[in-house]
N, C-alpha and C positions, 0 to 999 in steps of 0.2 A: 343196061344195068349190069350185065355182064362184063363187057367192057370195063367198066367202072370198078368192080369188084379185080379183075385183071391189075388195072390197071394200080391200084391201092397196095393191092398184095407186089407188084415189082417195085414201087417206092420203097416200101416197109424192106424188102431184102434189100435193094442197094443199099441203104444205109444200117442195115443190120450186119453187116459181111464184113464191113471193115470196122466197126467198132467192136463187133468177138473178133477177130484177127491181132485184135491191138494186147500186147503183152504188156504188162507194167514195169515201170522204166526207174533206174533212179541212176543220178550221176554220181561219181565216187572221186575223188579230188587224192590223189596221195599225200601223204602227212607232210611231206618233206617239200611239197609243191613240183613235183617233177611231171606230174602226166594226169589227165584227168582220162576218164572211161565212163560208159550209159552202159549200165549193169540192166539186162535186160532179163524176161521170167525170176526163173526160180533161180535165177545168179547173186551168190550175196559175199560179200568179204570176209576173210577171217583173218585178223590181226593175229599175232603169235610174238616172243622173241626165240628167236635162233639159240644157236649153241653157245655162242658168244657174245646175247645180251642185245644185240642190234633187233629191231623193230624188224619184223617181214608184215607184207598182205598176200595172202593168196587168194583164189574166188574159187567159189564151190556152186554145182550144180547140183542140188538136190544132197547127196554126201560125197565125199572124194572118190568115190568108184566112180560116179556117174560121170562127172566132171571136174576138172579141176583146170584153172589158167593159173598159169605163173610168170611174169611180167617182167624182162629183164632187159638190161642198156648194154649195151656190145661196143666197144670198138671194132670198125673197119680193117685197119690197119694195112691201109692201101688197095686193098678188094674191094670188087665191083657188089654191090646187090647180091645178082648172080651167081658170084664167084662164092660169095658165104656161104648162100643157100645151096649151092653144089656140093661145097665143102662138107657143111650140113648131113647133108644127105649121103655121102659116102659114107661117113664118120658111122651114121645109124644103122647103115645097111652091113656094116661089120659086125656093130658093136649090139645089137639089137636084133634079138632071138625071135623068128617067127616074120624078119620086117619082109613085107611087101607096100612098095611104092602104091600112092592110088595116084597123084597129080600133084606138078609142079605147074602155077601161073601165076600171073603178073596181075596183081589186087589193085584195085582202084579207090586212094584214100587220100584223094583228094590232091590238096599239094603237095605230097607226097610222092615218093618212090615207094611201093608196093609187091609184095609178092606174097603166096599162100603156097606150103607145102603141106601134103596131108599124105598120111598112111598110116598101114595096121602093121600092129606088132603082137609079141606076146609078155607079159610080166605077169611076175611067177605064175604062171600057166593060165594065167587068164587075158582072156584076149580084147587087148587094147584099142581103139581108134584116137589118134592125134591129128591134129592140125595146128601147123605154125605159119604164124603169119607175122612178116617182115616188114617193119614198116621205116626207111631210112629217113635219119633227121644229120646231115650236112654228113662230117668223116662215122657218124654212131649208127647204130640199126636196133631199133626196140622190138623185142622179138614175145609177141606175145602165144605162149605153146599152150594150148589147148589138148586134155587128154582125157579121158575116160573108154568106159566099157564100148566094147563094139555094141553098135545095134543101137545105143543111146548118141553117144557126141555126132556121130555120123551120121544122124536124122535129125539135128538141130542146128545143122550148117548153117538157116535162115538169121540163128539167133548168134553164134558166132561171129558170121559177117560180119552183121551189123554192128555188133561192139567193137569189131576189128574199125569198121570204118570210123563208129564214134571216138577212138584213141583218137588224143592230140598229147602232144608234147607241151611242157609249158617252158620249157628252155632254162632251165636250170639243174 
């Protein structure tokens, strides 16, 4: 009987674990048709127009302190992967108060060329954690920059990834 009751209760958790583990998902398609992304928790879009009238999306994590991604298409311009995110990273480590590196590596997003840069900085005196993640499509590299408050973006790497890996390009 014991047994039994053992045995009840480890069913009941294997499948209780990963459906609380499961975050609510939803896909986000750009207006323009250029990229689609799985906006995952409390990730949601915020449409705006710019200064000059053009359509932006940004994503927000809870409010822009906590999170914020912003999604942008790059030209190469003969540079390797590598060489951008290098470039990258000297540019912030001048130009950016408080920067400390945490990791440069090589992201896995499928058919893709891949890379993740992450560090802490400071803006206006409050202190930052970002990750960028590099994802090359033929001579272009879509660089999607994740930032908010330390303590917060930087303990929800799990849910970052993920969206990093769910980007695709729709080739236009």
């Amino acid at each position: 009987m014991k047994n039994r009751k053992l045995w009840c209760l480890a069913l009941i958790l294997l499948f209780a674990i990963p459906v609380a583990a499961q975050e609510p998902t939803s896909e986000f398609k750009d207006a323009a048709g250029r990229f689609k992304i799985t906006l995952i928790g409390d990730w949601k879009p915020v449409t705006y127009d710019d200064a000059v009238g053009r359509s932006r999306t940004e994503f927000v994590y809870g409010d822009r302190s906590e999170g914020l991604l912003k999604i942008t298409k790059e030209k190469l311009n003969g540079e390797t992967l590598t060489g951008k995110v290098h470039t990258e990273q000297e540019n912030l480590r001048i130009y950016r108060v408080g920067f400390e590196r945490v990791s440069t590596e090589h992201f896995d997003v499928g058919k893709y060329d891949g890379m993740r840069f992450a560090f802490f900085s400071t803006d206006s005196g409050r202190k930052t954690a970002s990750a960028f993640y590099y994802i090359q499509e033929g001579d272009s590299v879509w660089v999607l920059r994740f930032t908010g408050k330390r303590g917060v973006l930087d303990t929800i790497r799990n849910l970052t990834d993920r969206m990093a890996r769910s980007f695709t390009p729709l080739g236009k």
